[in-house]
C-alpha positions in Angstrom: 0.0 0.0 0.0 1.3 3.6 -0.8 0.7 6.6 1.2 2.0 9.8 1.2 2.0 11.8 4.5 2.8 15.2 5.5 3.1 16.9 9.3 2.9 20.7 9.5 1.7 20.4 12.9 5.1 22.3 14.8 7.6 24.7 13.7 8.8 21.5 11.2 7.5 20.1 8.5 7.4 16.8 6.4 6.6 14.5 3.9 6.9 10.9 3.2 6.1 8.6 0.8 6.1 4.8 1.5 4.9 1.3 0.3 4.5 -0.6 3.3 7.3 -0.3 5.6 9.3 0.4 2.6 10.1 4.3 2.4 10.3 5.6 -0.6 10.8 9.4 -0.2 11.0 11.6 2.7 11.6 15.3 3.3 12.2 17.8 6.5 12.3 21.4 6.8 12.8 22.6 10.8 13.6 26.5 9.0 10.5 28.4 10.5 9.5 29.1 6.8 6.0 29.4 6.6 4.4 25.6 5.6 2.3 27.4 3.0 5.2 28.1 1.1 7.2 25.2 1.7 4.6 21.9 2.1 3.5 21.7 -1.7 6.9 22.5 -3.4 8.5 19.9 -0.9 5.8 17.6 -1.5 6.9 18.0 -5.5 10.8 17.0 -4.8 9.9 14.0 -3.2 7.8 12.4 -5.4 10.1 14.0 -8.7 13.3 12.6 -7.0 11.5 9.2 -6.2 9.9 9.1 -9.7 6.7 7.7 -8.2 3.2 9.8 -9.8 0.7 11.2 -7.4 -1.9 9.0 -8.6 0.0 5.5 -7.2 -0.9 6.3 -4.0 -3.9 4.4 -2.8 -4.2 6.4 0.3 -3.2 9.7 1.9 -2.3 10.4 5.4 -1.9 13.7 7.5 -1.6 14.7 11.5 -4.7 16.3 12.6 -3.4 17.6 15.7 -2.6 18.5 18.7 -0.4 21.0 17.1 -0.3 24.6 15.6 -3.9 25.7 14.8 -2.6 27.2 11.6 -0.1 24.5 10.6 -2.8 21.8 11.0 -5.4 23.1 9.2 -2.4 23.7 6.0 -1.7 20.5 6.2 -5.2 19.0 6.6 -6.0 21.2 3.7 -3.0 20.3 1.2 -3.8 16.5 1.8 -7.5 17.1 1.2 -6.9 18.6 -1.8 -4.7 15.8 -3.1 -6.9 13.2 -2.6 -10.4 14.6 -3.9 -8.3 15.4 -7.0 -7.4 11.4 -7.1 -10.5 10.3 -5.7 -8.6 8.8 -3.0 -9.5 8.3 0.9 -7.4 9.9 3.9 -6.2 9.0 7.2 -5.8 11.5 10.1 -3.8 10.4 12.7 -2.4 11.7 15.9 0.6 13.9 16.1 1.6 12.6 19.4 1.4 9.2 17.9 3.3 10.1 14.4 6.2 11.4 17.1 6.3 8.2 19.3 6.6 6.3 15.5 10.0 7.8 14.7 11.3 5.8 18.3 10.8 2.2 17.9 14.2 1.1 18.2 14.2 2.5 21.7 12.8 0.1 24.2 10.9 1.7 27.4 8.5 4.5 27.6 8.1 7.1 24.6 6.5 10.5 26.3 5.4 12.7 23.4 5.3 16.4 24.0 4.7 19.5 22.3 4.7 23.1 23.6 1.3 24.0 24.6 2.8 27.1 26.0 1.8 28.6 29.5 3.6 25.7 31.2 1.4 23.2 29.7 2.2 20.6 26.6 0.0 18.1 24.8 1.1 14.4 25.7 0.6 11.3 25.5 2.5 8.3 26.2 3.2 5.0 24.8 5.2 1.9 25.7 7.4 0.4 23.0 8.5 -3.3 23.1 9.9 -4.4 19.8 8.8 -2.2 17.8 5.4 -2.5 18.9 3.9 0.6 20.4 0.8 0.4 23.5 -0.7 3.5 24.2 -0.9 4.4 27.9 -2.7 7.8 28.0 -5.1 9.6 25.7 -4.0 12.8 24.2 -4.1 15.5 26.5 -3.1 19.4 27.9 -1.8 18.8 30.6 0.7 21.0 32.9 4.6 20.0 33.2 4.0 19.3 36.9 2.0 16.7 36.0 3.4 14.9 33.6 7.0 15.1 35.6 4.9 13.2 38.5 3.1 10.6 36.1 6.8 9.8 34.4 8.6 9.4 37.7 5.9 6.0 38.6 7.2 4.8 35.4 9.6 1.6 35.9 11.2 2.1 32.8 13.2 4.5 30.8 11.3 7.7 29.8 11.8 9.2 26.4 10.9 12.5 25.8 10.4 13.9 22.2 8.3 16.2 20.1 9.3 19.9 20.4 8.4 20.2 23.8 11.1 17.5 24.7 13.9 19.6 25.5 11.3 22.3 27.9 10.5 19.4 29.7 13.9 17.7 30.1 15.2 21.4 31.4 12.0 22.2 33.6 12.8 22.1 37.3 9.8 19.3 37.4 12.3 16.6 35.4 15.1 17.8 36.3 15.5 15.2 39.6 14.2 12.1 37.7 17.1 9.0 37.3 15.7 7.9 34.4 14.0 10.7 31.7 16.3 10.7 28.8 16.4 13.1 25.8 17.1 11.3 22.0 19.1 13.3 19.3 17.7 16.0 17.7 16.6 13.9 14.4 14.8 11.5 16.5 12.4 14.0 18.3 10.6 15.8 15.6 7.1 14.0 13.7 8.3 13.0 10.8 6.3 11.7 7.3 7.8 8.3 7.9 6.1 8.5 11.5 2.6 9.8 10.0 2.4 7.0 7.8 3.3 4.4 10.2 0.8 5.6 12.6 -1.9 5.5 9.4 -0.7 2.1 8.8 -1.8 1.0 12.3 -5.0 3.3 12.0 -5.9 1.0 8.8 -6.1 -2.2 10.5 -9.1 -1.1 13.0 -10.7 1.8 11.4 -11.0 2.1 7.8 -10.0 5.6 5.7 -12.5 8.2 5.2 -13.3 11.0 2.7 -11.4 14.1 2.2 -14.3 15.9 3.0 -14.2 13.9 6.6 -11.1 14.8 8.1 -11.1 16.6 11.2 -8.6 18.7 13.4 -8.7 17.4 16.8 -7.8 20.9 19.3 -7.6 19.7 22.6 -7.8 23.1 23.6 -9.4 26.5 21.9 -7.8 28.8 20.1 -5.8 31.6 21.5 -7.8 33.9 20.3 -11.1 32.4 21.5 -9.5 31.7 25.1 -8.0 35.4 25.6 -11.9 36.7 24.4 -13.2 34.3 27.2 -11.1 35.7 30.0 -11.5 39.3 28.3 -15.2 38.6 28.7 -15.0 37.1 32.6 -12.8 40.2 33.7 -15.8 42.7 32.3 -18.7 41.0 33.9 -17.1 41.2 37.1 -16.2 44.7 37.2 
């Protein structure tokens, strides 16, 4: 089966082609270049340097979120588009779980986080045995107090990764736990290769949908929508 799958989710962005397990193509850009200007050419290179057409894939597969607001939706949006113009049905998959997917050579506990800002990230946590990955929590927002205390009950190595990796490895929360470690840079980031293998799992208990049927998942509001809801609860109690 051949997908191609794309991540704009974070400040990086990627695509990924694959057949199987088999990748075919893959490119990463971590240059804070807006992903409306670089998804769709990058998208190009890969599939002109692997000489593989758009219309071989049989499916296509994209994070939904948690993630940038913005950067999901472009990337929601860019796969969409490619697969009503093929006729072809779409996966949307978990960013948390697409970053957990680029670490299953590393046996032990795989923590995904990304910056949720405030002192908060979006997590979720998974246990890798040979190669096979077991969810343990749901997404979630939850604070880095938290998460530091649910990690330190863990009798096995921790591995932190996504963008918020490296603020919660520093945090003063982590910072006394024996056995949180921190994998190299090219590890940590969601990657195409990641997306797809987490839509390859997704395919063997849920089937694809429509284009017209993906949907971000925002586990919490918009900016925007939050700071008009606290501008809002600081006027009715004056």
């Amino acid at each position: 089966m051949r997908i191609l799958a794309l991540d704009s989710s974070a400040v990086s962005a990627s695509v990924a082609v694959v057949d199987g397990l088999k990748l075919l193509g893959e490119g990463f850009v971590n240059t804070r270049l807006t992903h409306s200007q670089t998804l769709m050419p990058m998208v190009q290179q890969v599939l002109t340097c692997a000489q593989i057409p758009l219309s071989s894939m049989d499916v296509f597969a994209v994070t939904v979120g948690p993630g940038s607001f913005t950067g999901v939706r472009i990337a929601a949006s860019c796969i969409q588009g490619m697969a009503m113009a093929q006729n072809k049905p779409c996966v949307g998959v978990s960013t948390l779980e697409a970053i957990a997917y680029s670490l299953t050579d590393l046996e032990g506990v795989i923590c995904a986080v990304m910056d949720a800002r405030r002192q908060q990230v979006y997590n979720a946590c998974f246990e890798n045995h040979g190669g096979i990955l077991t969810r343990l929590t749901p997404d979630r927002a939850l604070s880095i107090d938290h998460l530091a205390q649910e990690c330190q009950a863990y009798q096995k190595p921790v591995y932190l990764a996504g963008d918020g990796a490296v603020l919660c490895y520093e945090s003063a929360a982590f910072r006394g736990l024996a056995d949180v470690r921190l994998p190299a840079e090219p590890l940590r980031f969601q990657r195409g290769y990641g997306v797809a293998r987490a839509a390859l799992e997704s395919l063997q208990y849920k089937p694809a949908v429509d284009a017209g049927e993906l949907v971000p998942v925002y586990l919490r509001p918009p900016q925007a929508e939050r700071e008009l809801k606290q501008r809002l609860q600081r006027e009715a109690e004056l």
